[in-house]
C-alpha positions in Angstrom: 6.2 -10.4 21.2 7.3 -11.4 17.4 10.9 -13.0 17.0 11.8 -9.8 14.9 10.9 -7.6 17.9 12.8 -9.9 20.5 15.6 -9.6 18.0 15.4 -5.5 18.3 15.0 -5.3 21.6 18.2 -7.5 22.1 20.6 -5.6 19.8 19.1 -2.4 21.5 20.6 -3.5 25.0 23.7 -5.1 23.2 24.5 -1.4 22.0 23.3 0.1 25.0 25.9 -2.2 27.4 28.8 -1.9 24.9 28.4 2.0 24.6 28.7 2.3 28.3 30.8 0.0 29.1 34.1 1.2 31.3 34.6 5.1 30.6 34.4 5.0 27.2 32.6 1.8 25.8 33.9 -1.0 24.0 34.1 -0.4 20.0 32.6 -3.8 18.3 35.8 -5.1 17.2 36.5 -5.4 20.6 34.1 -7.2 22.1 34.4 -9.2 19.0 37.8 -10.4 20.0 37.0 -10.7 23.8 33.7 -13.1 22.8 35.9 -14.8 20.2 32.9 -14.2 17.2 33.6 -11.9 13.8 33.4 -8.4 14.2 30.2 -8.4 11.7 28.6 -10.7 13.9 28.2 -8.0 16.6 27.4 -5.9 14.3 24.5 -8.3 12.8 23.0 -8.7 17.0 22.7 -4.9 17.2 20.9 -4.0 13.9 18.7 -7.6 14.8 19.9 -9.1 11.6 21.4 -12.4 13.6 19.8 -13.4 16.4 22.6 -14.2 19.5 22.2 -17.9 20.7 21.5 -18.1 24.1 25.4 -19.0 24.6 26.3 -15.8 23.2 23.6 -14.2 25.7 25.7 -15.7 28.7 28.5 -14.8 27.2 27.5 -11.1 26.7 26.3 -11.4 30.1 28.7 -12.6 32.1 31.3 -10.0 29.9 28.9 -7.6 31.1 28.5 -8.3 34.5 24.4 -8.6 34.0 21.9 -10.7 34.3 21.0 -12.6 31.2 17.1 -11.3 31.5 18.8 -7.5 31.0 18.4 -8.6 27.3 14.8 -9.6 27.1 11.7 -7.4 27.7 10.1 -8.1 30.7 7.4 -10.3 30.5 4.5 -11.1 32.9 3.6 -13.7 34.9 -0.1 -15.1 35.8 1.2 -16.8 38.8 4.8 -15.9 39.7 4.5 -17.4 43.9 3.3 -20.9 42.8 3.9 -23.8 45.5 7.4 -24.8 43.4 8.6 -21.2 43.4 8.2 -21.0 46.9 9.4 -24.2 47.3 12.7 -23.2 45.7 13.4 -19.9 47.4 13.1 -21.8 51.0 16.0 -24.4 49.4 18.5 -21.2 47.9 18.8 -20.2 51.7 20.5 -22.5 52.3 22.9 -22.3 49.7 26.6 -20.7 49.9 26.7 -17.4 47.9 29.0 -18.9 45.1 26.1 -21.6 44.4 23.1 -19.0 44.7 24.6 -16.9 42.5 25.1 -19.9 40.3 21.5 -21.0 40.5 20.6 -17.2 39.6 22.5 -17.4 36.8 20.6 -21.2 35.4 17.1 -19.7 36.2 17.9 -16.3 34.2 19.9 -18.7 31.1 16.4 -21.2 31.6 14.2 -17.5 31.6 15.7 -16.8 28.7 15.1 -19.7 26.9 11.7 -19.8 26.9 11.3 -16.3 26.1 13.5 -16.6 23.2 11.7 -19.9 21.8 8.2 -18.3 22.0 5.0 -19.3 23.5 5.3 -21.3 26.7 5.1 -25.8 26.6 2.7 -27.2 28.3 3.2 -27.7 32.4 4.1 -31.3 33.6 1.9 -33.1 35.6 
């Protein structure tokens, strides 16, 4: 998926959250204030002239109550139960809530990362 398209798709969901946000959405001057960015700024995500750091993604997220990956089209995996993901969903039970929902929030902010900077790196060794 081309940067320009990933930059769509984002100010798509940005509009989408702020329209139905409480009863009767949030106007962008107001989230403005509350993410502490210029009003044109929020403008600039939605129309996918700016592209929001993945900072402002948490932001916008955690604002939201969502999950950073609500912002990103979903993309496939070839092998989504490798050994390490296993391996890491055996450790989270043992976590308290506070730090799963913590480690959640890492692995969606890491997620998005790599979606937004393109074509995967290479897999350590």
């Amino acid at each position: 998926m081309s940067s320009e398209s990933v930059r769509a798709y984002v100010g798509k969901r940005i509009r989408e959250l702020r329209a139905s946000y409480g009863e009767t959405g949030i106007s962008q001057e107001a989230l403005a204030a509350e993410l502490k960015v210029a009003t044109n700024t929020v403008s600039r995500w939605e129309t996918g002239v700016y592209e929001p750091t993945l900072n402002d993604l948490e932001r916008l997220s955690r604002f939201f109550g969502v999950s950073i990956a609500r912002f990103f089209p979903q993309v496939e995996e070839k092998d989504s139960r490798s050994q390490k993901v296993d391996a890491l969903l055996r450790a989270a039970q043992a976590l308290h809530q506070d730090d799963l929902e913590e480690l959640q929030r890492y692995a969606e902010y890491r997620r998005a990362r790599s979606i937004q900077k393109g074509p995967k790196r290479k897999a350590k060794a």
